[in-house]
C-alpha positions as CSV (number, residue, x, y, z in Angstrom):
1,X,7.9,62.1,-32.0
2,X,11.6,63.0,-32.8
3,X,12.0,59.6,-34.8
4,X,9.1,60.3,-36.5
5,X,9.5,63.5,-37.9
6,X,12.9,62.0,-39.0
7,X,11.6,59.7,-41.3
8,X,9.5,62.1,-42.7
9,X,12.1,64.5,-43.6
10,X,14.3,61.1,-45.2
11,X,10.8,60.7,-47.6
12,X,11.0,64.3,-48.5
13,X,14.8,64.0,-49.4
14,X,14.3,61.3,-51.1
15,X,11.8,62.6,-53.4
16,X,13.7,65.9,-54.0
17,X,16.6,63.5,-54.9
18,X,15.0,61.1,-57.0
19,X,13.0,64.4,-58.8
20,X,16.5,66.2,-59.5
21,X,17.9,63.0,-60.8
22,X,15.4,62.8,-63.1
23,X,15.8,66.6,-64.6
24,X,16.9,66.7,-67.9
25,X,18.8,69.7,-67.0
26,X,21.7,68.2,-64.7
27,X,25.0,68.7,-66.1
28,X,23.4,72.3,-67.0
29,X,23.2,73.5,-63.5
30,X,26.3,71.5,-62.7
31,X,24.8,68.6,-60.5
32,X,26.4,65.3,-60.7
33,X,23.9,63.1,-61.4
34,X,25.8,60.4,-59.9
35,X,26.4,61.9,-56.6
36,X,22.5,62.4,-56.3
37,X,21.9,58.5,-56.8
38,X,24.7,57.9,-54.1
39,X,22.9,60.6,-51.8
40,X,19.0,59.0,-52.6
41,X,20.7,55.5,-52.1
42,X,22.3,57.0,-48.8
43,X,18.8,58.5,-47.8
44,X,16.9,54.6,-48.5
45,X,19.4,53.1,-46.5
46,X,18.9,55.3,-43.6
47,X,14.8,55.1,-44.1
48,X,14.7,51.6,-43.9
49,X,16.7,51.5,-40.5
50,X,14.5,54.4,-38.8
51,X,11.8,52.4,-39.9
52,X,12.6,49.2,-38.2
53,X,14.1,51.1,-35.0
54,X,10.8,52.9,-35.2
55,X,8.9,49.4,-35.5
56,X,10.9,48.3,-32.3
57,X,10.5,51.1,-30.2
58,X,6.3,50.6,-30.7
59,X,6.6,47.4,-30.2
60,X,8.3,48.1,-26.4
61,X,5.3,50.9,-25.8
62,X,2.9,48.4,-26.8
63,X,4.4,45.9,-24.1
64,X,4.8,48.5,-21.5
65,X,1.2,49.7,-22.0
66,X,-0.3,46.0,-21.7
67,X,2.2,45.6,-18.6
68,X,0.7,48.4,-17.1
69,X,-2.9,47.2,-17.8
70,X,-2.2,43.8,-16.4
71,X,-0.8,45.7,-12.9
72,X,-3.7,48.1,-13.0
73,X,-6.2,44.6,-13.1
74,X,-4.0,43.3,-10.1
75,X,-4.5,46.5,-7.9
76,X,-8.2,46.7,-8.9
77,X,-8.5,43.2,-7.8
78,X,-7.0,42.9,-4.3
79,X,-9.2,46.0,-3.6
């Protein structure tokens, strides 16, 4: 659950990054438009490895959840 809210939130920042980088108004409000590209590359970066850890860690439920079946079919079949 944790790991999924997490990557939600890095989609969020990244859209709120990538929507002040593209305000006309940077150097106005004193944002360094550079700095916000660093920080949306930053935010990518950590995105695509939650993603694949997140990809991982179903992929171990998924295992446990058909080892368990295949133990459940055992005990149902000695009774």
């Amino acid at each position: 659950m944790y790991r999924v809210r997490a990557t939600v939130e890095l989609k969020h920042a990244i859209r709120l990054f990538s929507l002040l980088c593209a305000s006309s108004n940077l150097h106005f409000h004193g944002l360094d438009e550079k700095k916000i590209r660093t920080h949306v590359g930053y935010c990518n970066h950590l995105l695509e490895a939650a993603c694949a850890d997140q990809e991982l860690v179903e992929l171990e439920e998924l295992q446990n959840l058909r080892r368990l079946e295949v133990m459940r079919q055992m005990d149902l079949a000695e009774e």
